[in-house]
C-alpha positions in Angstrom: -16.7 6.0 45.6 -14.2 3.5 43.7 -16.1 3.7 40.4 -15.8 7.5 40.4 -12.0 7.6 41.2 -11.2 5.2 38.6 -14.3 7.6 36.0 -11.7 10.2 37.6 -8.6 8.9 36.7 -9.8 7.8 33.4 -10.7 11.3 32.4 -7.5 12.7 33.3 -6.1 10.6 31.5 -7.9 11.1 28.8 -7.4 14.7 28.9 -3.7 14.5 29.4 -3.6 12.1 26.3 -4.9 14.9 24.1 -2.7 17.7 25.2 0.2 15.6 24.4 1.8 16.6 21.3 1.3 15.1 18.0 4.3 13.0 16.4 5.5 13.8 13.7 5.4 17.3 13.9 9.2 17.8 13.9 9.4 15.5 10.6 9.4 17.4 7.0 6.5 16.8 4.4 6.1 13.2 3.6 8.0 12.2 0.7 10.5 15.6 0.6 13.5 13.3 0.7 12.2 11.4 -2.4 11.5 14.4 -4.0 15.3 16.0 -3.1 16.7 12.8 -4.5 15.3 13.0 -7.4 15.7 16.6 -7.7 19.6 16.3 -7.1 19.9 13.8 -9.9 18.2 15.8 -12.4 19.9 17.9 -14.9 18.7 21.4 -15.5 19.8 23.7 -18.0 23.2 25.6 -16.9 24.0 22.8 -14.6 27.9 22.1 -14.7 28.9 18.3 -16.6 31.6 16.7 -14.8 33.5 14.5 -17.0 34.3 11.3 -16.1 38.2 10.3 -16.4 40.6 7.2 -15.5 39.6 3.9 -15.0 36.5 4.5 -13.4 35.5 6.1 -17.3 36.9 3.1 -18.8 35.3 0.5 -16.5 32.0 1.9 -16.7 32.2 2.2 -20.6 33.2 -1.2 -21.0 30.1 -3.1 -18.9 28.0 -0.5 -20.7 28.7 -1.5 -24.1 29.9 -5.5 -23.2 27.8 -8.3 -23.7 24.9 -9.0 -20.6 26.0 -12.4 -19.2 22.7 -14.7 -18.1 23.2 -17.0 -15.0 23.6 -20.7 -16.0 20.5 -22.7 -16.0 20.5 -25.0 -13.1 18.6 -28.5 -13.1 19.7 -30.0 -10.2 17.7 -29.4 -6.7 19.9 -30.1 -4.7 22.0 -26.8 -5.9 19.0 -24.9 -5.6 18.1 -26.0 -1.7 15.7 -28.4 -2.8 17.4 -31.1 -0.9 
């Protein structure tokens, strides 16, 4: 009698587990929000240019065409945590 309540109550179980719904089924395609990203940084044909002004323009120009700096070399371990 005890094994075949708990047989019982494992099939219900069971059977309750596979009419529950499936996650993810709410969620888009996988990978559509790479795939808009990418899309919205793309330029197509007819798409409008905005220019950039101000000092944004001018900052962004200047690290563009500057000189790349390299961090120092450092030798001594116990400025690298090495203590």
């Amino acid at each position: 009698m005890f094994i075949s309540r708990i047989a019982l109550m494992v099939a219900a179980g069971a059977l309750l587990t596979g009419c529950a719904s499936s996650p993810g089924d709410d969620l888009g395609p996988f990978g559509a929000s790479v795939r808009h990203a990418m899309a919205s940084q793309t330029y197509r044909e007819g798409d409008p240019i905005r220019p950039m002004a101000g000092e944004q323009a001018v900052k962004a120009m200047k690290a563009y065409r500057g000189p790349s700096e390299t961090p120092p070399i450092v030798l001594d371990a116990t400025a690298m945590g090495m203590e």
